[in-house]
Backbone as CSV, one residue per row, in Angstrom:
resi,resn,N_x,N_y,N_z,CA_x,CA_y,CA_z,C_x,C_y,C_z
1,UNK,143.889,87.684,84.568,142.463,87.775,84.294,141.988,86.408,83.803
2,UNK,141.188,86.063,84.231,140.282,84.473,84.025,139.314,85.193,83.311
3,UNK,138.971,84.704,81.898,137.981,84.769,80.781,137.223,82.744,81.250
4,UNK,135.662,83.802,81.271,134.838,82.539,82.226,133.361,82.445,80.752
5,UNK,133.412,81.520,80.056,131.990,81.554,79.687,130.858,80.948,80.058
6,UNK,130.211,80.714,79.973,128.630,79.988,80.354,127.375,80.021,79.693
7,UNK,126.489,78.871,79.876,125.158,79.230,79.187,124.285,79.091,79.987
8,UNK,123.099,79.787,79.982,121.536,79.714,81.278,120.815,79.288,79.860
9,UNK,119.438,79.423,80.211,118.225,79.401,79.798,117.316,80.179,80.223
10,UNK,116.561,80.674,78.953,115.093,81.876,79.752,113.691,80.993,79.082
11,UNK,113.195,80.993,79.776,111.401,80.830,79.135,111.085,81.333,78.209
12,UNK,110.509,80.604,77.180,110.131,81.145,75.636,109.179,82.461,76.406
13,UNK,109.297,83.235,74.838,108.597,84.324,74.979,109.371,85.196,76.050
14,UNK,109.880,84.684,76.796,110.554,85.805,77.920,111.869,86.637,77.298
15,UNK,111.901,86.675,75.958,113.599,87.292,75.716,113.474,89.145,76.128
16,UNK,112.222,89.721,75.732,112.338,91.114,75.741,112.538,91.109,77.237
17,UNK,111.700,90.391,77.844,111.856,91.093,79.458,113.313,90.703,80.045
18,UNK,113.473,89.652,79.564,115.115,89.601,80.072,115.991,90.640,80.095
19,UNK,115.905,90.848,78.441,116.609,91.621,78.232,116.301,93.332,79.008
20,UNK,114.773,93.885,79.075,114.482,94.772,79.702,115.640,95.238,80.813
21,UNK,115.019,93.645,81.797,115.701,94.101,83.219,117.241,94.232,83.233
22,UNK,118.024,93.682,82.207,119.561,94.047,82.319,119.809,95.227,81.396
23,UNK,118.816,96.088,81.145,119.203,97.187,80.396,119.245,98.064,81.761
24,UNK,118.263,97.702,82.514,117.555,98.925,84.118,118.574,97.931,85.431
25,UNK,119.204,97.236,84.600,120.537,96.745,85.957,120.725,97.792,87.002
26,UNK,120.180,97.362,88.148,120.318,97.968,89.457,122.040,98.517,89.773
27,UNK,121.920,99.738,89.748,123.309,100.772,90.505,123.953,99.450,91.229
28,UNK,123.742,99.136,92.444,124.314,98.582,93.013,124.875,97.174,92.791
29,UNK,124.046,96.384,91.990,124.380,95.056,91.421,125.503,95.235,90.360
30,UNK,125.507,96.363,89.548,126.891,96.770,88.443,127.854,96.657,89.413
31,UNK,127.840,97.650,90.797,128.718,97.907,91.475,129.071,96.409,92.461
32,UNK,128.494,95.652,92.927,128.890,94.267,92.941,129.557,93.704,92.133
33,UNK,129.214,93.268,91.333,129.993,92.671,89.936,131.634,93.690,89.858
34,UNK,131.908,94.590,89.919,133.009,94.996,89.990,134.088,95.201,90.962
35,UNK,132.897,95.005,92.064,133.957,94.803,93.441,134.809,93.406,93.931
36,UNK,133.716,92.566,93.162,134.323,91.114,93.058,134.980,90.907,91.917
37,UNK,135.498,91.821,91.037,136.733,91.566,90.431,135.779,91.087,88.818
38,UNK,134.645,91.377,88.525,134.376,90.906,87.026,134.510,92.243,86.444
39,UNK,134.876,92.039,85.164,135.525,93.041,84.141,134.370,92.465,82.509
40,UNK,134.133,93.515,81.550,134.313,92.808,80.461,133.427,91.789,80.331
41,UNK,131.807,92.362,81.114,130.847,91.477,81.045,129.706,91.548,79.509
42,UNK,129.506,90.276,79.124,128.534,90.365,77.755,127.516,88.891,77.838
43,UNK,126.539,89.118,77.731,125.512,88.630,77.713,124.221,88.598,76.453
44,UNK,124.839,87.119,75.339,124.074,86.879,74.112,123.066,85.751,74.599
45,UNK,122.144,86.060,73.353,120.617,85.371,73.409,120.570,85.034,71.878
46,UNK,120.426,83.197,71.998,120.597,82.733,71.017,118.961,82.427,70.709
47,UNK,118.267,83.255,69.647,116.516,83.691,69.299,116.105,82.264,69.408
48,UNK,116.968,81.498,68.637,116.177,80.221,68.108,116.101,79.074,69.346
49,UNK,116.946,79.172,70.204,116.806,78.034,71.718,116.566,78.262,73.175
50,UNK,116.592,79.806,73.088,116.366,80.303,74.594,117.341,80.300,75.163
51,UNK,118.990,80.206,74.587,119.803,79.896,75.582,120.784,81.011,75.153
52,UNK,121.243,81.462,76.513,122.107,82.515,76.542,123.626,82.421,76.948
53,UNK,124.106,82.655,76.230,125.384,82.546,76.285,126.533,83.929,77.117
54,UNK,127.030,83.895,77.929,127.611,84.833,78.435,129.022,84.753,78.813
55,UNK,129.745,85.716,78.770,131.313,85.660,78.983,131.395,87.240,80.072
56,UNK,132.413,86.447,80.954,132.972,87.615,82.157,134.269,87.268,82.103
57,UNK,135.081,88.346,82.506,136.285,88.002,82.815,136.604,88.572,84.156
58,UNK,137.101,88.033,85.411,137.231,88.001,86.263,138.382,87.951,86.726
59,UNK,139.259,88.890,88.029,140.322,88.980,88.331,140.792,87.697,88.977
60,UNK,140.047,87.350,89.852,140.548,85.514,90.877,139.433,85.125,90.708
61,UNK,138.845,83.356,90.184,138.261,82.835,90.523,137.445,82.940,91.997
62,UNK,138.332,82.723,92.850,137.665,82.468,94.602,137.222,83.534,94.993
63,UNK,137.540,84.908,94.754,136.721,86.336,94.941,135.504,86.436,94.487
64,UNK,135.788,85.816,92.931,134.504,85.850,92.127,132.827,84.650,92.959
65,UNK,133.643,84.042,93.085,132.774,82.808,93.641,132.340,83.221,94.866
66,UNK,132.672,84.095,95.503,132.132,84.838,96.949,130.849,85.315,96.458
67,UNK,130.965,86.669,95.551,130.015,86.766,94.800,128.681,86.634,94.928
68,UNK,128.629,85.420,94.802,127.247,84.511,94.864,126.420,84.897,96.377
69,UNK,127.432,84.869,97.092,126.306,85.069,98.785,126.254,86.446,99.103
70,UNK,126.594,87.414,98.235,125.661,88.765,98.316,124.509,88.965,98.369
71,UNK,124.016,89.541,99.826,122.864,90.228,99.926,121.869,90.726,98.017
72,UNK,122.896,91.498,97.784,122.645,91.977,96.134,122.108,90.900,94.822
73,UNK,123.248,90.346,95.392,123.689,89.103,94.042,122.038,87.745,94.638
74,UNK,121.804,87.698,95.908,120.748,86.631,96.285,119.512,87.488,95.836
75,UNK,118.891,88.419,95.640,118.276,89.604,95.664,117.707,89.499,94.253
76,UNK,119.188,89.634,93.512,119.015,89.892,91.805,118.577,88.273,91.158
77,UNK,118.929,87.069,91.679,118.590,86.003,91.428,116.582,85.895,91.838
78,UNK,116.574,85.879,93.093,115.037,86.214,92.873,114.531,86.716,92.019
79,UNK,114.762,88.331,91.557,114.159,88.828,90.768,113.677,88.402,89.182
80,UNK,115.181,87.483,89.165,115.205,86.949,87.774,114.543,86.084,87.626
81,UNK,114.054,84.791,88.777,113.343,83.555,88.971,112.431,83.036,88.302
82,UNK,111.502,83.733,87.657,110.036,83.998,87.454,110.657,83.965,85.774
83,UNK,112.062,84.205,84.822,111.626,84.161,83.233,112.633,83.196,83.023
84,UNK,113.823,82.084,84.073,114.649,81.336,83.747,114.876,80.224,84.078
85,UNK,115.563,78.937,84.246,115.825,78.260,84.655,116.646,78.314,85.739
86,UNK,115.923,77.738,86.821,117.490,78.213,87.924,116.841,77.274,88.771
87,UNK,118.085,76.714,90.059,118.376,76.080,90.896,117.349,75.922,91.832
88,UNK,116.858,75.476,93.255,116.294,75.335,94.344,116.893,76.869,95.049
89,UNK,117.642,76.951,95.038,117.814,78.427,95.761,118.132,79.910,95.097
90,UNK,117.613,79.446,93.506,117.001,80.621,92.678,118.065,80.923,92.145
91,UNK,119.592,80.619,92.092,120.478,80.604,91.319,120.217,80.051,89.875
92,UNK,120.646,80.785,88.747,120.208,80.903,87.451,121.100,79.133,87.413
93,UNK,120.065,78.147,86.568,121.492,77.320,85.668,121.927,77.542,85.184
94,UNK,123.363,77.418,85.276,124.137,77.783,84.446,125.695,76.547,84.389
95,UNK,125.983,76.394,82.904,126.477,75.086,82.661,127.948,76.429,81.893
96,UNK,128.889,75.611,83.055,130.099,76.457,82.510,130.577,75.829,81.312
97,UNK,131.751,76.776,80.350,131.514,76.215,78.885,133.194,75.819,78.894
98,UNK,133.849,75.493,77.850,135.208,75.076,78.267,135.596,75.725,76.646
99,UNK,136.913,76.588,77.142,137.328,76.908,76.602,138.415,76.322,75.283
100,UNK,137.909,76.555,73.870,139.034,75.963,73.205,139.720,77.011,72.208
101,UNK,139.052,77.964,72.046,140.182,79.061,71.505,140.235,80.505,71.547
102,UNK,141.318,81.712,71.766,141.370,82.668,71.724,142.288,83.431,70.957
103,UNK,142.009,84.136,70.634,142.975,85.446,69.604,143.155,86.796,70.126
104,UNK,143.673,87.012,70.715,144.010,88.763,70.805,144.416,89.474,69.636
């Protein structure tokens, strides 16, 4: 299992609706995310900078990274477009984080 963290950004004022739409997470987008092997998904919102911090853990990297060119997964990025920072092709930014410690 690959433990993956990362941080995006949302538009001030946008935290409730963020948060809204991943409470009403589409059936099928959960069910994406698990077919490509992510496990053990959490998604924090730091009040004071807009920036969200998130951790997945994922069975293979290269499965996971398929991911991305889902019908679903291109779909759910639109939707999100409009309260975050994201790419030319509506992919959220997101700045992977590097790991320096864990405890079981």
């Amino acid at each position: 299992m690959v433990k993956k963290g990362f941080k995006m950004h949302i538009y001030p004022g946008m935290e409730a609706e963020y948060e809204r739409r991943h409470n009403e997470l589409w059936p099928e987008m959960a069910e994406m995310i698990r077919e490509y092997g992510g496990k053990n998904y959490s998604i924090f919102l730091d009040k004071e900078t807009d920036v969200l911090f998130g951790y997945i853990e994922v069975e293979d990297e290269e499965k996971w990274a398929k991911s991305a060119d889902t019908a679903i997964n291109r779909k759910w990025w639109d939707f999100m477009a409009d309260i975050m920072d994201t790419n030319p092709d509506n992919s959220p930014v997101s700045v992977d984080l590097y790991p320096v410690f864990h405890l079981d």
